[in-house]
N, C-alpha and C positions, 0 to 999 in steps of 0.2 A: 775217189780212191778205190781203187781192187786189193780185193783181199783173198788171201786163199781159203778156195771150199773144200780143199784135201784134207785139213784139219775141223771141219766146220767151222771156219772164224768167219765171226758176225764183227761186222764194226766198232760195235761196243768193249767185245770182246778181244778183239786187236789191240785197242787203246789200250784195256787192261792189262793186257802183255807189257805192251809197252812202257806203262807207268811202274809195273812192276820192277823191269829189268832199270827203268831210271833208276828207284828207289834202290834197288841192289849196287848198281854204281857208287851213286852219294854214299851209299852207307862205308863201302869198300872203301873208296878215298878217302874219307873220313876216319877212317879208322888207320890208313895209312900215318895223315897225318896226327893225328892222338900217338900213334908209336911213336913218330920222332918229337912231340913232344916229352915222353914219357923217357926217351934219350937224354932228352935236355936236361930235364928235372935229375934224371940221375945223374947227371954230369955236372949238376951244380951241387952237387951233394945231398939231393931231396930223394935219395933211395924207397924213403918207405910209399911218400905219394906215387913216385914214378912205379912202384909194384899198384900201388892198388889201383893206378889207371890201366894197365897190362891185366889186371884180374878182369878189369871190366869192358876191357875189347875180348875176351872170351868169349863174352856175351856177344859181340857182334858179329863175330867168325859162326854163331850157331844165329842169328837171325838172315846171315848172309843164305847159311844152306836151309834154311827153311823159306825162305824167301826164292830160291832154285827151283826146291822143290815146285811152287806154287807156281811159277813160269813155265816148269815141265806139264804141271796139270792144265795151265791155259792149253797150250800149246797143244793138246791130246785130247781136249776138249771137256776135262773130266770138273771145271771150271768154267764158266761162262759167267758171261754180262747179258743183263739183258738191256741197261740202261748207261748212260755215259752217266 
């Protein structure tokens, strides 16, 4: 595998990226679908759950962008691996 030396990524370090921006995926689609559960629930009349599962994808909208964050930092190298 080649990786770029522009950023100084090391192998390890690439992965890391990598499993990173995974983890930001999963969490982002998952949090899609929590909304439209949180749809549902209101539409079946369960207003107060359907809010407090919406309070608690808040939380995942700010683990989404601190998890950006941490991808910026691989990626500029201010993060590294030195192990897989």
């Amino acid at each position: 595998m080649i990786w770029s030396k522009s950023w100084g990524s090391t192998k390890p370090t690439q992965e890391l990226r990598r499993d990173l921006k995974d983890i930001a995926h999963l969490l982002m689609w998952s949090a899609v679908d929590l909304m439209q559960l949180a749809a549902l629930l209101s539409e079946a009349g369960l207003e107060t759950e359907a809010l407090e599962l919406v309070k608690k994808l808040e939380a995942f909208k700010d683990a989404e962008d601190k998890l950006a964050g941490y991808i910026d930092e691989v990626k500029t190298g201010q993060i590294t691996r030195a192990k897989p």
